[in-house]
C-alpha angles and dihedrals in degrees: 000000000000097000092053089051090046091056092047095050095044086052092049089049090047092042094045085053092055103048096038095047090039088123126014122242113279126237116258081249093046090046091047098044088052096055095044080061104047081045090054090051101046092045086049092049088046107041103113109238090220119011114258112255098168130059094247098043086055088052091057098049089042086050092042090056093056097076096049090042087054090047093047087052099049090053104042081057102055093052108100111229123209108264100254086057099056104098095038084050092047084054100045097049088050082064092059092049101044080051082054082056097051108047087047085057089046089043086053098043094045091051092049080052092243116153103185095039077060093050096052088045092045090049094046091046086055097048088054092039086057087052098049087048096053096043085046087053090051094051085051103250117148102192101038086045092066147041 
């Protein structure tokens, strides 16, 4: 029996080293210039062809950002930031998801045809876009610290 726990655990610790160690922590600048990628790309996914004067014309563009926000989230969190960024990165990547949030509230009241309901989201949606974009600048990132 203890050499069959010894083994188990010998195989977890091996297995926990593989998986945890899987990438090395980037760089400040690697980490930056990844996430300026996976940003380009987003903003370039996103980015409405005409802009939305009707309310459900707002709710499709507001639907049609969703899957490359989602892609853009999976993949800024795999990156692996350098350990002194961490907290500023956690924070950062809150704001994305609170913008996900928000376009999905801004997706719901326009299709409801609710204006105001539109504006407050939208409003809301600027003010953590600002904040992204500042945290983004502070990690030293030149395209997700911008429009």
């Amino acid at each position: 029996m203890r050499r069959g726990l010894l083994a188990l655990l010998l195989v977890l610790a091996l297995a926990d080293g593989c998986s945890s160690g899987g990438e090395k922590r980037l760089s400040r600048e690697e980490f930056a210039q990844r996430a300026d990628v996976v940003c380009r790309r987003t903003n370039r996914l996103t980015q409405p062809e005409t802009t939305p004067t009707t309310m459900p014309g707002l709710a499709r563009l507001a639907e049609r950002s969703l899957p490359p926000l989602d892609r853009a989230l999976r993949e800024l969190r795999a990156l692996r930031p350098p350990e002194s960024e961490e907290a500023t990165v956690r924070a950062w990547l809150r704001q994305l998801r609170l913008l996900r949030a928000e376009a999905v509230r801004i997706r719901d009241r326009a299709q409801a045809n609710d204006a105001k309901g539109v504006q407050t989201a939208a409003l809301a949606a600027q003010r953590v876009n600002d904040r992204f974009h500042e945290l983004g600048s502070r990690l030293g990132m030149a395209v997700c610290s911008r429009d």
